[in-house]
C-alpha positions, 0 to 999 in steps of 0.5 A: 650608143645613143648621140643626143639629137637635138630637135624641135618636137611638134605634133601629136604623139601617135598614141594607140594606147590604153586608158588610165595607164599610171605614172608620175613623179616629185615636183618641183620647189614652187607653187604654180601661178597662171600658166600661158600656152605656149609650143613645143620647145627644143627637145634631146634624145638623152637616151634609147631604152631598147628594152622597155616596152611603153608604159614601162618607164615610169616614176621619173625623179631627180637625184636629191643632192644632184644637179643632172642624174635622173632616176625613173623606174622600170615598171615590169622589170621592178628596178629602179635605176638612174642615169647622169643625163649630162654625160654624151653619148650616153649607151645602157651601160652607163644606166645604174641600178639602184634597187631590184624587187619582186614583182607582180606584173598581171594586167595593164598597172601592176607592177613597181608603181612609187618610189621616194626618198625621205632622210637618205631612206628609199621607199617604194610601191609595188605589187607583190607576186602571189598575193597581187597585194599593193604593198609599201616599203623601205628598201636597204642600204645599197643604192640609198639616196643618190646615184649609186656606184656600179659596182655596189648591189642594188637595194632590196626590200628591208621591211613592209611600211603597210600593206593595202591587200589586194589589186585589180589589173588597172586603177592600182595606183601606187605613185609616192612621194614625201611631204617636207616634214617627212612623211610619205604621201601614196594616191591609191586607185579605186580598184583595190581592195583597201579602195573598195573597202573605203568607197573610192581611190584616195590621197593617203598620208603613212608613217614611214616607220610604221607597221603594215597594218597602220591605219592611213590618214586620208587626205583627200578623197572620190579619186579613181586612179591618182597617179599624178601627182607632186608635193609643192610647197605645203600643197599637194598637186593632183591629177586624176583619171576619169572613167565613164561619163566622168571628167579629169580633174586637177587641183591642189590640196592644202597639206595643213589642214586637208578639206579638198576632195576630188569633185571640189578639183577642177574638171579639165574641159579637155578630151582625155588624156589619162595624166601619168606625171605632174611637175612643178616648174621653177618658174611656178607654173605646172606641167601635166604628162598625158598617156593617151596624147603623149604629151606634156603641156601646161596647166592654167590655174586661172582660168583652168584649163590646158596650154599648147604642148610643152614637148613630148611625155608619156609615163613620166616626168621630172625637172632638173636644178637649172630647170631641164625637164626629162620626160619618158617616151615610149622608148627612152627619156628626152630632155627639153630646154629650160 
């Protein structure tokens, strides 16, 4: 059982892990303004998950239609699970599993990627075994929209929304999230064969009611692995990977008429940090989760650039209705004071 421990989180995460790792979440519901530094605040164990190696929690969300129950995936095991982080003491039997898949799990990035919900409907990426294909799909009725009951099965897979063919080990992508007027939005990596086929990784937007052969509408373009990213308002938040001599970028594209590509974002001037998650904060600003220093800071719009540490964050991130923040570490999920 895990008593919640409060505490001042300062410091640099000893993060000995690989480049390009993936992960993130939905963000918040305003647009971000200038952001100014500021140091790590008042942070809580809100639960150990002993079984989860790093780089396996990922995809963090808040529940639609609840004020404190997180949902996050477990990556390897393909789950989707939640918990209500106001309860105390809170041990893994009280963690829900909401929906359960077959997965492909070969290399660093395989694996249940995204998950979103749109009209009460969850959807889902992953790669599938045998193929390694990077697929997305709507999942059944058992654990839909909210936090489930533990006695009800979790979800599996209804039917195929497209089929993106084939995937390397790394720079799959595969991050979901829903614009407001319904429709999913998937940041795929520039390792998979739809990418290659294409020339670059790419923000695409799908019909969730299509079929797999459904030809993506490609919002924004020259991406590498955009694994972070959030849906804010009518504009589409991104954090990309970098690889060789390049640099990480961050930026916004505008859903109504899309005409950014990745090289118009801004570079970030900062060593890299390999973004897993990106979230919108009430009070407008924006906060970015880093794989590679594990953790969340700030990000100025004006001048572009990072701020002082927000508190620790590896693959994932999220905020809560009273402005919580619930990140994922390598081993549990922390909550950090509004």
């Amino acid at each position: 059982m895990t008593r919640r421990r409060w505490a001042l989180v300062g410091g640099l995460a000893a993060a000995s892990l690989a480049a390009g790792c993936a992960s993130s979440d939905d963000g918040g519901t305003s647009s971000p303004t200038d952001a100014t530094a500021s140091s790590d605040r008042t942070a809580l164990t809100v639960i150990e998950l002993t079984d989860a190696q790093p780089g396996d929690v990922i995809a963090l969300r808040a529940a639609d239609g609840e004020s404190s129950v997180v949902e996050w995936i477990d990556r390897r095991a393909g789950t989707i699970r939640s918990v209500d982080v106001s309860d105390d003491e809170l041990s893994i039997d009280d963690v829900v599993t909401l929906a359960s898949i077959e997965v492909a799990t070969d290399g660093e990035q395989r694996g249940l990627l995204g998950h979103t919900v749109i009209d009460g409907v969850r959807y889902a990426a992953w790669t599938e075994p045998g193929t390694d294909h990077l697929v997305v799909g709507a999942l059944g009725e058992s654990g839909n929209g909210g936090n489930g009951a533990n006695s009800s099965s979790p979800a599996t897979v209804d039917r195929i929304v497209w089929d993106a063919g084939g995937t390397a080990g790394d720079a799959v992508g595969g991050h979901l999230g829903a614009t407001a007027d319904g429709q999913l939005v998937l940041g795929i990596g520039q390792l998979t064969d739809w990418a290659k086929t294409h020339g670059s990784g790419a923000m695409l937007l799908l019909d969730p009611a299509g079929t797999p052969d459904q030809t993506p509408t490609v919002l924004s373009d020259g991406y590498i692995n955009p694994f972070a990213f959030a849906v804010i308002d009518d504009q589409l938040w991104v954090a990309d990977n970098a690889v060789g001599d390049d640099t990480e970028r961050i930026g916004a594209i505008d859903l109504r008429a899309p005409s950014v590509e990745r090289d118009d974002l801004d570079a970030t001037g900062s060593d890299p940090r390999a973004p897993s998650a990106l979230v919108g904060l009430p009070d407008g600003t924006l906060v970015v989760c880093g794989y590679l220093d594990g953790r969340l800071r700030r990000w100025s719009v004006d001048p572009p650039r990072y701020g002082d540490s927000f508190g620790p964050c590896l693959t994932g991130s999220t905020v809560l209705a009273d402005g919580t923040v619930v990140t994922a570490t390598a081993d549990g999920l922390v909550a950090i004071a509004p």
